[in-house]
C-alpha positions as CSV (number, residue, x, y, z in Angstrom):
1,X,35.1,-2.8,-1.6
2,X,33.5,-3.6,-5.1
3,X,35.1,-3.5,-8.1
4,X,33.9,-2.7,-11.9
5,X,35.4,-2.0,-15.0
6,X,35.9,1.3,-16.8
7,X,33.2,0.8,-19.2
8,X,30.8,-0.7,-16.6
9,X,31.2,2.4,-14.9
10,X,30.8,5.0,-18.0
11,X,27.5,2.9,-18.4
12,X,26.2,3.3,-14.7
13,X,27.7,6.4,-13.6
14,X,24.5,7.8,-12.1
15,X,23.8,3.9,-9.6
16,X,27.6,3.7,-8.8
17,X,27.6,7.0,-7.2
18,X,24.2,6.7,-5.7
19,X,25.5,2.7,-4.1
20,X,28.6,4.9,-3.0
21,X,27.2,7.4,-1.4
22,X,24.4,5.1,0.3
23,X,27.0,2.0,1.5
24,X,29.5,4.5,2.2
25,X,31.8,2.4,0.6
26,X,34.9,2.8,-2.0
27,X,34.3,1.4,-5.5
28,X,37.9,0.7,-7.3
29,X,37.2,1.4,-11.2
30,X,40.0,-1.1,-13.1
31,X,41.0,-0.4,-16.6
32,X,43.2,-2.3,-18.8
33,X,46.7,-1.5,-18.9
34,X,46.0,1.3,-16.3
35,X,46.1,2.5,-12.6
36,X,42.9,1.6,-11.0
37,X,41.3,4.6,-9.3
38,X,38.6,4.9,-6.5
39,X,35.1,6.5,-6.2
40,X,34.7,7.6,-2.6
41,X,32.1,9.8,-1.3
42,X,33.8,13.5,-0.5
43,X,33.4,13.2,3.2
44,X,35.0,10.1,3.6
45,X,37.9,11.2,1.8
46,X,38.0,14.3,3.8
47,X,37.8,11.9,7.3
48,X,41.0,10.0,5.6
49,X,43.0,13.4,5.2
50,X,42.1,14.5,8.6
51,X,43.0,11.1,10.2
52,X,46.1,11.3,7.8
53,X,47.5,14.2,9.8
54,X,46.8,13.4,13.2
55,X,49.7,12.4,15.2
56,X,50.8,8.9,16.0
57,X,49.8,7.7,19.4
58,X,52.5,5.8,21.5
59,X,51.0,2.7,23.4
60,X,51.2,2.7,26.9
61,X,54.3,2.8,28.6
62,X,56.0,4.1,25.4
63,X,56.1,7.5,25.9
64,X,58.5,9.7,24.6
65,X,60.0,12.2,27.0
């Protein structure tokens, strides 16, 4: 995952989404003093929200019953 800066990204808004969507890869945006946030393409997010409600699978031999 690739970082830039806040005003790096206000800059490049259009190529950051485009490298996004194309590597399929997050891209944290850091600003000083503040939470960084993410830029993820929608469908990936939407795979981590499925995934995110799917229950946990026991290993082997673990099963409840």
């Amino acid at each position: 995952m690739s970082t830039v800066s806040y005003t790096e990204a206000g800059e490049n808004l259009a190529s950051l989404r485009d490298e996004t969507v194309s590597t399929r890869e997050p891209v944290a945006l850091e600003r000083r003093r503040h939470e960084s946030v993410l830029i993820v393409p929608i469908d990936e997010w939407n795979s981590v929200l499925e995934t995110a409600h799917l229950p946990a699978i026991s290993p082997a031999g673990t099963a409840k019953s």
